[in-house]
C-alpha positions, 0 to 999 in steps of 0.5 A: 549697180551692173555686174557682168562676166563672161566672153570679152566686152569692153572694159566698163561696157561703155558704161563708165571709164576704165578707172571706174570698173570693179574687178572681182573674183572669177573674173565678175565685174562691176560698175555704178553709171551715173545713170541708173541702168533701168533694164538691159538684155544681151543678144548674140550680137548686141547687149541694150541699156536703158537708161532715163527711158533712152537706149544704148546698144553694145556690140559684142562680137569681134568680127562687127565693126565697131565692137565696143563701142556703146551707141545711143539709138535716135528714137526722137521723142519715144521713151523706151522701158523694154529692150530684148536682144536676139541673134542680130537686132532688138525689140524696143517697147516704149512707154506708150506700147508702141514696137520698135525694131532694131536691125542689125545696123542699129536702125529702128522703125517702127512694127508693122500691124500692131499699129492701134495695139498696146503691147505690154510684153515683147520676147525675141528668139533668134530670128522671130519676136512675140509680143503680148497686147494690154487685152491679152492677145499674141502677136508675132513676126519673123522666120518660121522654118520650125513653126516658131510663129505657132500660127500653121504648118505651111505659114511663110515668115513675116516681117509684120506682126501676126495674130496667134488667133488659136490663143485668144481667149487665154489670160495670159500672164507671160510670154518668152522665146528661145532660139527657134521656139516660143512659150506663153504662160496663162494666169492659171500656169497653163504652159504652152510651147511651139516652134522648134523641138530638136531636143525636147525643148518644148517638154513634150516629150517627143522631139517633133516640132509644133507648129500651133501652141500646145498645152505642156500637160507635164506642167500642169498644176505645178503652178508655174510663174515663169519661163525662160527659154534657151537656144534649144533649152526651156527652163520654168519656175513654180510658186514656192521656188522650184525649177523645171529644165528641159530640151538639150543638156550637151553643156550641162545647162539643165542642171541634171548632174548629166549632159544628156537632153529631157524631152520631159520637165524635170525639177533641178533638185540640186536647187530644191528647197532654194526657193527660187526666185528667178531663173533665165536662160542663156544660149548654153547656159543658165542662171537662177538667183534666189532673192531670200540669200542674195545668191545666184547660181549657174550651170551649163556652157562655161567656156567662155567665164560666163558662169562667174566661177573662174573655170572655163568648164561645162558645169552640169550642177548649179554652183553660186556665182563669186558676187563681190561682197558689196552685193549684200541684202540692200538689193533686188537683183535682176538676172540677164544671160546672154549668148556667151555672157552673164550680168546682174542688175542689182537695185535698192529695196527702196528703188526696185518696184517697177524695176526688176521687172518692166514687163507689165503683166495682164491686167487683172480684175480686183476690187481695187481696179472697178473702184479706180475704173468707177472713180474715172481713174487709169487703172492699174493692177498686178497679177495674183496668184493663188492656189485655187487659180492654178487648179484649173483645169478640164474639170475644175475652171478656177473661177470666185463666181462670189467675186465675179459676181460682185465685180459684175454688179458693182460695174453695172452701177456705171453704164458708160462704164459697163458700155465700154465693158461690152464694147470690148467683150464684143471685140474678144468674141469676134477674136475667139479661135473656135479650136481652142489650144486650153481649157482657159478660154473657154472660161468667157463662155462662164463669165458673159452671162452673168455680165449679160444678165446685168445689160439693158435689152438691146446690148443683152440681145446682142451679146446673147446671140454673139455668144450662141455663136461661138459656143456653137463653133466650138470644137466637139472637145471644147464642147464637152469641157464647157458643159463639165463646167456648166455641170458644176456651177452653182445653182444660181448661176446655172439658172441664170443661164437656162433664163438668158436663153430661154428668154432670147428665144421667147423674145424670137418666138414672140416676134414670129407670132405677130407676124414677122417673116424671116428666115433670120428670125428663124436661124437666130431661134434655132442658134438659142435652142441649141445652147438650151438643149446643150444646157438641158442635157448637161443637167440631165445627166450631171441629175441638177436640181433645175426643174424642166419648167425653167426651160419652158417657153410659154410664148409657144402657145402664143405662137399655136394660137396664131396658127390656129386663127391663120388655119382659121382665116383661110378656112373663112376664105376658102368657105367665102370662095365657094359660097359666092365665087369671089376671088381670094389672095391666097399666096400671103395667108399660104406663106405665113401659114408655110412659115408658122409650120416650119417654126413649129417644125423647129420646135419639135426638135427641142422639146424640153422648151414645151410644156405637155399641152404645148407639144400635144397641139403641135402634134396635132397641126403636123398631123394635119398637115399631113392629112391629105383628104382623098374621096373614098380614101382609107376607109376601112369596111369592118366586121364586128365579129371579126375585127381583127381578123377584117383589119389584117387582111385589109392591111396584108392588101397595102393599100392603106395610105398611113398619111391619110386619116383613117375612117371606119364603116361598120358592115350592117350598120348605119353611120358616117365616122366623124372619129366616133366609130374609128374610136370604136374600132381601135376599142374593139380591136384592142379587145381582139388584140389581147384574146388573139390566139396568136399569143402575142401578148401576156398579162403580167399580174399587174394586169399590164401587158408584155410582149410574149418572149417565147419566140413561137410567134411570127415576126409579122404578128408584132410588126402589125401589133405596132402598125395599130399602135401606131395608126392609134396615136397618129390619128388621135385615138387611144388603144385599151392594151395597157403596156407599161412605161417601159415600153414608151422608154424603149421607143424613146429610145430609153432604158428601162429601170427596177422601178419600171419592172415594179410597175410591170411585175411588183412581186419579182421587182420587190424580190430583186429590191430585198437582195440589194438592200439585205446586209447579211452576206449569209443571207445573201449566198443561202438564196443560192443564186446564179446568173441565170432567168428563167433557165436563160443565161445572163452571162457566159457560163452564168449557171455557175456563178453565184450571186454575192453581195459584191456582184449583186448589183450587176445581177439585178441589172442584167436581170431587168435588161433581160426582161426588157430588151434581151428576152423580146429583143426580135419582138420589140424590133417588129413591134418598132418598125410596125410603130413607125410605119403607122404613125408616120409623123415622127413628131410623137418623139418630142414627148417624154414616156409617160406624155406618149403613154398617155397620148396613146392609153389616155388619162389614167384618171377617172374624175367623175365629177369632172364630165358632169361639171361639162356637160351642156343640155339642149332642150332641157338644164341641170335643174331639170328632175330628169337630169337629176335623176340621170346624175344620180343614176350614173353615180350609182353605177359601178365604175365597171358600168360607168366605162361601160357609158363611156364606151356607148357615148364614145366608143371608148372608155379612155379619158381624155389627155386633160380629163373630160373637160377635153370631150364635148358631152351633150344631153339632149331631151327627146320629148315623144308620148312612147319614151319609157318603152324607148332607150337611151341613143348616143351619137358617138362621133358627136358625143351627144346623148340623146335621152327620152324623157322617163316618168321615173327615176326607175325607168331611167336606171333600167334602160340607162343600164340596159343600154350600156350592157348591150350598147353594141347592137345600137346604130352609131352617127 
């Protein structure tokens, strides 16, 4: 049954004869075709019937010629299942998905650029159409003078059908269009409008138009299931039945008990508790039916009857329309409003499905689905909507990963199937609109790894690599959503990302370590990286439990390992060159050698994906490569007694290149620096460093070193503190000044902590721990505390303010960064730009503060036992009673002493980054008829011990002990 009422249509439509229309109250009328009527819409000009898949138009207007008359459109074989009526033609939608448009003299032709496309939706507004294909995505055609198209500010009309790329990516679950504007509704109720905004339609609370889809924030989470939208009206309806209206009310179409417009949504609540269950706008009027009571109210423009209340008024309330009586709880009903006219479709229970409403929604994924898709069969699905679904937003994403995962597992089983799946994923990536307009899209970007996770290798390379891209060409914003979403997933699924990652740049770094040269290998690397180190950082500072070896990629070291042997090659060839004049093919071995370089140079920038050895030789090639060897060149003439003072005025000369590497030659003594001496020096002058009457240091009871803050120091001082430092890491020797890991922080450009301030001075550090964890207030204020340090002022007017439990935290806070940055701020800066001056290779950054602590102090571990295990003997073995002996010997030295060794074997008491295993310890027996009146000689540079060969254990502890107390009067190789 069909009822309609308002302006004056032809008696019975053209549906039945005169004899066969119902006239009821209020002017409403009714018919009963013999043919069911399936779907119909009303337009300004026209009103559209379906019927056993054919179409009929009516004309409505007076002025038309042939008003009244009902035509059947000649489609030839296209079995029509949609029709919407705009201001003088129609939108067809057949049975198939293909378009059809209708112009104003009843014509239909086929849509122009949706030609391979299914559309399951179609909306018309005035002038513009919208229509939504079976893989989400939004096409539209028409006028654009208000940016009702929602693709640009300056883009012309268009009779072909356009893509709304800045949408894509959206699940979408509606889409409507009013005069001059457009709405989408997502599957998780997001709200989106553009076009024309006079008067607030758009419900952004302004009246400018848009001309891009924008986000209806006012409409968030009120779990929206369907808009409709007027001449310059909008009107939505929520889960649970409540309705929003918004934009003009000069007829009382908003149902607001006034005539004014809202710029903002606002609920009728004249409808609430009504449990609504439709509601769909006229041009000046609306109208809403609620299916539990078979009612339908309506408001706004009347003038016309089209209310259905027998008054010709503007009606700014909703009232019920006088339905005949045989409308009763036997039917479904579905709501059309027109320009000026109103009907009503009312079905059997039995016969609505599919009926009231032939707009086919989304497709979306349920277990119901995979098994038809499994089985082979067409699937076919509905919308569910669900409380948690419309939580969604830039801090929730809505997403059953427990059901995701289940979905992607079971599709796997199907590799035709998840063929298909990935052919599609394919073409929704390349549609991505890197600004998305909502956070809904940025969902795939949660879902592909897991199906990715799930393929076999070359489609996991692809997919990978398309998806790097396009995380990568989001907007800074979409960004920042995306890693809020990383930062709450579970666990399992965050680890699962960090590995498809990390094993997409393995695989890279695997084929540039055989050999493979391409700038593409590179770019693709880089691309990986980038995603890792987003990944990293996001479960850094949300303090996930991932462990930092889960980023590590260990084919690094097969990467070094092929530098090292292609450094080795050319070095075989240049030594085959010199020895017999032969001529060698440098440019290759140069160019692979080039290529590894800057791959390494990559790597650098990411160095959470190296592990401590991994980044230490990097290090150690990048300096090598900036080594540039010249005759006589950086070396520094150095007196013993005045160290210090010798390397100042030699730096003070600026002569000194900070690239080249640095050799030291002792004043009186004989000896080459093989880095035996060099490694001396820096011993030496550490030792200089702390007794310098300049005071630029003091050392804390922690026996750690701190920079002097009382500021009567002169800024050069700290600027050549940091220019030894540096010259220390950078050509690989260590300086026996023990700072604290605060300072590597700093550098790092970290912030220091409580802990680090324990480390540095545990008697203050345990203080300021008592006053956060005491729980007495009294105890806390009888402390008499103020915001000051040392009579220095932590805040403004900080002498007079007290320390309390509530602003206790703060204190303690301030108070370390007082230590650590404010009270040696001017210090710290030339200390700094010293640093960065003598280690003029900034890969030292990759390492993490205790890493550089140890590059530039050593290993804090002395393992004893470790430099005999390593030790080799030349002319002589560990079985020999003399090497017995001096094992026995040494482990009955003082830990004092046995440093004291190190320095005379090395120049240096500091272990080595890895322990002794890391430095050569060679014994060698000196057999001579005078070796008991002999000391023991060391051959720094070389690390070689030269030991005479004693009659007794006696004479060896003697001379042993002797030579490392006084080690510095003997000459060094």
């Amino acid at each position: 049954m069909l009822c309609f009422w308002g302006a004056q249509v032809r008696e019975g439509l053209g549906l039945v004869k005169l004899d066969q229309v119902k006239h009821g109250n209020s002017g409403i009328r009714s018919v009963c075709p013999k043919l069911n009527v399936q779907d119909m819409s009303a337009g300004r000009s026209f009103a559209g019937f379906i019927r056993d898949g054919k179409v009929s138009v009516l004309r409505l207007r007076s002025e038309d010629r042939n008003d009244g008359k009902l035509m059947q459109l000649q489609l030839k074989n296209d079995k029509i299942r949609l029709i919407v009526c705009g201001a003088d033609g129609a939108v067809l939608l057949s049975d198939s998905g293909k378009v059809l448009i209708m112009d104003k003299s009843t014509v239909c032709k086929p849509l122009k650029g949706l030609e391979n496309r299914q559309v399951i939706q179609i909306a018309c507004g005035d002038h513009h159409s919208v229509a939504l294909t079976n893989d989400g995505q939004v096409f539209v055609w028409g006028e654009n003078s208000h940016g009702q198209l929602g693709l640009r500010k300056d883009h012309p009309s268009s009779p072909s059908a356009q893509h709304v790329q800045s949408l894509s990516g959206v699940p979408l679950a509606q889409i409507s269009a009013g005069g001059d504007h457009s709405f989408v509704l997502s599957l998780s109720g997001v709200v989106f409008g553009w076009g024309k905004n006079s008067a607030g339609q758009l419900g952004l609370g302004d009246t400018t138009d848009r001309h891009v889809p924008t986000v209806v924030k006012s409409l968030n989470w009120k779990k929206t299931v369907s808009i409709s939208c007027g001449g310059e009206h909008t009107a939505t309806l929520s889960k649970g039945g409540t309705v929003f209206t918004f934009g003009s009310g000069g007829s009382g179409q908003l149902g607001h008990k006034s005539f004014r417009d809202e710029h903002h949504p606002r609920v009728v609540a004249e409808l609430w508790g009504s449990e609504v269950s439709q509601v769909t706008c006229g041009r000046h009027h609306t109208l809403v039916s609620v299916a539990s009571s078979k009612l339908i109210y309506s408001f706004g423009c009347g003038m016309q009857g089209q209310l259905g209340n027998g008054e010709m008024i503007k009606q700014s309330v909703p009232f019920p329309v006088d339905l005949p009586t045989e409308c009763n709880h036997d039917y479904t009903i579905k709501i059309i409003a027109g320009e000026n006219h109103s009907f009503a479709l009312f079905f059997k229970e039995l016969e609505s499905k599919g009926k009231s409403n032939p707009s086919r929604p989304v497709l979306t994924l349920n277990d119901r689905m995979i098994d038809r898709w499994l089985s082979g069969t067409d699937p076919s699905a509905t919308i569910k909507h669900c409380d948690d679904h419309y939580q969604m937003s830039e801090e929730h994403c809505g997403l059953d990963f427990d059901l995701v995962k289940s979905s992607f597992a079971r599709l796997s089983e199907n590799k035709s199937l998840i063929s298909e799946v990935v052919k599609v994923v394919e073409q929704m990536l390349r549609s991505l609109n890197p600004n998305p307009v909502g956070v809904e899209s940025l969902r795939v970007y949660l879902l592909l790894p897991e199906l990715i996770r799930r393929l076999k290798k070359q489609q996991k390379t692809e997919l990978t690599e398309a998806l790097a891209s396009k995380i990568l060409q989001l907007d800074p914003d979409s960004h920042k959503v995306l890693e809020k979403y990383w930062s709450k997933l579970p666990d399992d699924w965050l680890k699962s990302l960090v590995k498809i990652f990390r094993r997409a740049s393995a695989e890279l770094i695997g084929q540039i370590s055989c050999g493979k040269m391409s700038c593409d290998l590179t770019r693709r690397l880089k691309k990986f990286l980038k995603i890792l180190q987003m990944i990293y950082q996001v479960c850094c500072s949300a303090n996930r439990d991932i462990p930092n070896r889960d980023f590590i990629i260990h084919e690094i070291n097969d990467l070094l390992d092929t530098l090292q042997a292609t450094l080795e090659d050319l070095l075989l060839q240049f030594l085959q060159l010199w020895q017999s004049g032969m001529t060698v093919d440098w440019e290759d071995m140069l160019k692979l050698k080039d290529y590894y370089f800057g791959t390494i140079n990559i790597l650098v920038k990411f160095p959470f994906v190296a592990d401590n050895v991994s980044k230490r030789r990097m290090f150690h090639y990048l300096q090598c490569q900036l080594f540039r060897f010249r005759a006589n060149g950086n070396v520094l003439h150095i007196n013993r007694e005045s160290v210090w003072l010798d390397t100042l005025t030699y730096l003070r000369k600026k002569t000194h290149s900070f690239r080249n590497p640095l050799q030291v030659t002792f004043i009186g003594e004989n000896g080459v620096d093989m880095r035996g001496l060099s490694a001396e020096f820096f011993s030496l002058l550490s030792q200089s460093l702390l007794k310098w009457e300049n005071k630029v240091l003091e050392v804390h009871e922690s026996s750690l070193v701190w920079f002097n803050p009382d500021g009567m120091q002169a800024n050069r001082d700290f600027y050549y503190l940091g220019v030894i430092c540096g010259m220390a890491l950078y050509n690989l020797h260590y300086i026996n000044i023990d700072f604290p890991l605060a300072l590597f922080k700093k550098l790092l450009q970290q912030s220091p902590t409580l802990n680090d301030l324990e480390e540095l001075s545990p008697v203050e550090a345990r203080s300021l721990k008592s006053l956060l964890e005491e729980d007495e207030d009294e105890v806390v204020d009888m402390l008499f505390l103020d915001f000051t340090v040392k009579g220095k002022k932590l805040i403004p007017n900080g002498d007079q303010i007290q320390v309390t439990k509530v602003n206790r935290q703060k204190y303690v806070d301030l108070y370390v960064d007082f230590v650590f940055n404010k009270s040696v701020k001017k210090q710290f800066k030339h200390f700094s730009r010293g640093f960065f001056k003598g280690c003029p290779l900034d890969a030292w950054s990759m390492f993490h503060p205790e890493e550089l602590q140890e590059l530039l102090h050593g290993s804090p571990k002395y393992e004893w036992k470790e430099l005999q295990q390593c030790a080799s003997y030349e002319e002589c073995s560990a079985s020999d009673e003399l090497i017995k002996n001096f094992w026995t010997v040494f482990f009955e030295l003082s830990e004092e002493n046995k440093k004291k060794f190190l320095i005379f074997l090395y120049g240096t008491d500091r272990v080595p980054v890895g322990g002794f295993s890391k430095r050569s310890l060679k014994i060698l027996l000196l057999e001579c008829p005078d070796a008991d009146d002999r000391l023991p000689e060391a051959q720094t540079c070389f690390g070689r011990l030269i030991l005479p060969k004693y009659s007794d254990i006696n004479t060896l502890r003697n001379k042993l002990i002797h030579a490392v107390s006084f080690c510095e009067v003997f000459g060094r190789g």
